[in-house]
N, C-alpha and C positions, 0 to 999 in steps of 0.2 A: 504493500500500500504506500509506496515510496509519491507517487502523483499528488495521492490525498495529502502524504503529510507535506508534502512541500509547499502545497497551498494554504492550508492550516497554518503551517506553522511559520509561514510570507505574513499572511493577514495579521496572526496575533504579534509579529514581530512591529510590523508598521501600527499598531493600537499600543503594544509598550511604548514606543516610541514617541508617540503621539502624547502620552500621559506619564510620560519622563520616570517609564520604573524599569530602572536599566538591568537589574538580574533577569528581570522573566524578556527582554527582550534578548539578551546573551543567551538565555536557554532555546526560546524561539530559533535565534540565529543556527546556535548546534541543530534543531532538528530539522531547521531547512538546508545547510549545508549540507551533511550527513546522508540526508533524503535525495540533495542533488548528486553528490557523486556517486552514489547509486547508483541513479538513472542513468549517467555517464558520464557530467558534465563535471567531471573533475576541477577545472579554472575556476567557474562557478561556486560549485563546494568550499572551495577551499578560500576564497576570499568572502564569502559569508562565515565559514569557521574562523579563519583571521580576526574579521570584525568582534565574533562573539569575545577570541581569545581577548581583544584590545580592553571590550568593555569588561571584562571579567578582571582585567588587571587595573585596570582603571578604580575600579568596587572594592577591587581587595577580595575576590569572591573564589576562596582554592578552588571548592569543586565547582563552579562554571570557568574557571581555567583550563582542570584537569581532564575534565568534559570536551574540551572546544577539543587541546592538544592531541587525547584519544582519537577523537573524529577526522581533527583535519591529520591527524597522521593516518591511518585508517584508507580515506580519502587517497592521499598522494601514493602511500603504497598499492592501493587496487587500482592505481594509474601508471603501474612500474617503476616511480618513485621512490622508493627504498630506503635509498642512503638519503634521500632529503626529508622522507617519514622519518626515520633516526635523527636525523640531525633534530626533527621539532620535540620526540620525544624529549632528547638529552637536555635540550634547551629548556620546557618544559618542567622538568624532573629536579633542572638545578630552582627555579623560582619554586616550585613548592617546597624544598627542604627551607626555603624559612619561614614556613609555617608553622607553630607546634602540633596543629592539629592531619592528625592524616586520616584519609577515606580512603575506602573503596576505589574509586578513581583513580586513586594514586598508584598503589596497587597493578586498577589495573595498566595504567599508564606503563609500568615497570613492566609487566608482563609483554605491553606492544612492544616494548623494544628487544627484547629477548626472544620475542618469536622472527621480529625484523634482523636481529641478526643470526638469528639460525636457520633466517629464509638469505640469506647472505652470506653463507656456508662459514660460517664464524664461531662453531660449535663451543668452542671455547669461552669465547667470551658471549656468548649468551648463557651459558651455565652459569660465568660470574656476574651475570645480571639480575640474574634470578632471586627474587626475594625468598626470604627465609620460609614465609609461610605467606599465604593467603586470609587477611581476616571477614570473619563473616562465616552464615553456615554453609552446610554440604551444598546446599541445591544454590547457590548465588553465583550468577554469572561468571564472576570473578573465580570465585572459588571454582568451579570447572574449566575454565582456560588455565588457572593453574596448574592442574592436575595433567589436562593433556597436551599441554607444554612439557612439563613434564615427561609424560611418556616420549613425547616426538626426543624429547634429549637422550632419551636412556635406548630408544631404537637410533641413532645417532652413532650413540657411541659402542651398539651392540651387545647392553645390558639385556640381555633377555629377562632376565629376571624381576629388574626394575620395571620396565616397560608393563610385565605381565601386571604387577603390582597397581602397575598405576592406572593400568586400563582397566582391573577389576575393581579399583577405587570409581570412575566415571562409571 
């Protein structure tokens, strides 16, 4: 439903905007960017996820940062972008470590770049990207791109036994 939500989420962007309440329109932005690079329009996407990122740091707002960065990295890599998906991840990653508070997001922000560079054949240093643990419960998005990250490392490096572990975990 990527048509619907880009319309949706075009209209409530341009009514934030309108009524000067700058998180819900940085959120907006994420889900029409997101929604357009989808549909294919990579440029597109990615300078409406720019914008959200701007207004999210603008607010002070981590997870509409962590959010935009996810996306518009997301976006450039399903455009073969890769090493420029990484570069927003890293970029990213450094401005929310001076946050104290961390999310979900963040997370999984850590997790895109770790899957970016073991789609970068960088097996290595995506293992040391790898956060420690996933917070949140079993069934949370995050929490299963964890896991079968995960596994994608442990078939990688030819742990069979890891691998099994971690595909009987998803």
């Amino acid at each position: 439903h990527f048509r619907e939500a880009a319309l949706e989420a075009h209209a409530t962007a341009a009514e934030a905007r309108r009524l000067g309440v700058l998180e819900l329109e940085a959120g907006a932005l994420n889900s029409e960017g997101i929604s357009r690079g989808a549909l294919g329009d990579a440029e597109e996407g990615a300078r409406l996820l720019r914008r959200a990122r701007g207004i999210a740091r603008e607010i002070d707002s981590p997870g509409e940062l962590a959010r935009a960065a996810a996306n518009l990295s997301e976006v450039l890599d399903l455009a073969g972008r890769t090493e420029e998906a990484l570069a927003e991840v890293n970029g990213s990653l450094a401005l929310l470590r001076d946050h104290p508070e961390r999310s979900l997001y963040d997370t999984f922000l850590e997790l895109q770049g770790a899957s970016q560079l073991l789609r970068l054949g960088r097996t290595a240093e995506a293992a040391a990207a790898m956060p420690d643990r996933a917070p949140g419960d079993a069934i949370s998005s995050t929490r299963t791109y964890f896991t079968a990250l995960r596994a994608s490392l442990a078939v990688r490096r030819g742990d069979d036994e890891a691998a099994h572990a971690e595909l009987e975990e998803l």
